[in-house]
KEKE-3310 file (N, C-alpha, C; in steps of 0.2 Angstrom, whole numbers, plus 5000, padded with zeros to 4 digits):
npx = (4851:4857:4857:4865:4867:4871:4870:4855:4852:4859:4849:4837:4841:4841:4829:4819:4827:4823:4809:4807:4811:4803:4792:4795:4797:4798:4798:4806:4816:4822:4840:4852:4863:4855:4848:4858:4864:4852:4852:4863:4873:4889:4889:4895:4889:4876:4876:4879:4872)
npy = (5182:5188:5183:5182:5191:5183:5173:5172:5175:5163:5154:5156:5157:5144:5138:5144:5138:5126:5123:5132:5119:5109:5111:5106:5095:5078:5078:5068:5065:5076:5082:5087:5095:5099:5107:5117:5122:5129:5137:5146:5142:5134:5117:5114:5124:5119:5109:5114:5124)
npz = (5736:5720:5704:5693:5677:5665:5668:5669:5654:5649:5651:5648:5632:5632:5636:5630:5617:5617:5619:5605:5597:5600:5593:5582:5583:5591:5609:5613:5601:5602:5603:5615:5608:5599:5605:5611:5598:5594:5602:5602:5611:5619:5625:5637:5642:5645:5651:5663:5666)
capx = (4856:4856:4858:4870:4864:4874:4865:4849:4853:4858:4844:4832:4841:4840:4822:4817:4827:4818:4801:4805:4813:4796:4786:4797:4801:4795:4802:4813:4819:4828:4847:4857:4865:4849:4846:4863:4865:4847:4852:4870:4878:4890:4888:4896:4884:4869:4877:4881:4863)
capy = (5181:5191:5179:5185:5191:5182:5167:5172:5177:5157:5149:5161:5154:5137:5138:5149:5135:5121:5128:5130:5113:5106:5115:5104:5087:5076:5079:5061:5069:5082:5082:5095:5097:5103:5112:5121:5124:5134:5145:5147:5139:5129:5109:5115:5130:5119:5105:5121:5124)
capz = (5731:5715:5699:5686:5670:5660:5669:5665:5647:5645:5653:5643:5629:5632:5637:5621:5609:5620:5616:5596:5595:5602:5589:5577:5585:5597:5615:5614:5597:5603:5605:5617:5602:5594:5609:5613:5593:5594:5610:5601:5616:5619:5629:5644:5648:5644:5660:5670:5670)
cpx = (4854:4859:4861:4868:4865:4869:4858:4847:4853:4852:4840:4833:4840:4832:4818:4818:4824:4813:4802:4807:4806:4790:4787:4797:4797:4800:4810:4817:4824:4835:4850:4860:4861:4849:4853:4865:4859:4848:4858:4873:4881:4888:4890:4891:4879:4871:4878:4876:4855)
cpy = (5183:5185:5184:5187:5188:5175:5166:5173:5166:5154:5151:5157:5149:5134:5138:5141:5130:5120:5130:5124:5109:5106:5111:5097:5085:5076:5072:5063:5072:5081:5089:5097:5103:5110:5119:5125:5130:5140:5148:5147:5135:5123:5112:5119:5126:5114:5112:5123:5120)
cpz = (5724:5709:5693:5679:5665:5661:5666:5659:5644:5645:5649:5638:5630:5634:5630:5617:5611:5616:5609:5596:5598:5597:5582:5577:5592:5604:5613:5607:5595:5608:5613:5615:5599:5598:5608:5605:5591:5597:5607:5607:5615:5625:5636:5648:5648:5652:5664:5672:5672)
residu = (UNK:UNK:UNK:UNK:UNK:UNK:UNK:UNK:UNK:UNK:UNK:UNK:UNK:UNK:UNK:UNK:UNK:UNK:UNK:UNK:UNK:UNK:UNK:UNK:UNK:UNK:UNK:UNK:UNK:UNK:UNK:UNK:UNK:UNK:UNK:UNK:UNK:UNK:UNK:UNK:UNK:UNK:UNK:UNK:UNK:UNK:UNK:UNK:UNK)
# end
């Protein structure tokens, strides 16, 4: 099963903004706000992943 690009462009970001927001804040810290506004996603892609 081949994974969509578009899939693996979100996760990437949301991985990536993960990992700077960690560099700044302490894990318990961090929103999915924070998160989905780092990756420029919105709320729904970050639950869909």
């Amino acid at each position: 099963m081949k994974v969509d690009c578009r899939v693996r462009k979100s996760k990437e970001a949301l991985k990536t903004a993960l990992i700077q927001l960690m560099k700044e804040k302490d894990l318990q810290q961090i929103t999915i706000t924070d998160i989905v506004k780092v990756a420029d996603l919105n709320r729904g892609t970050f639950y869909k992943h």
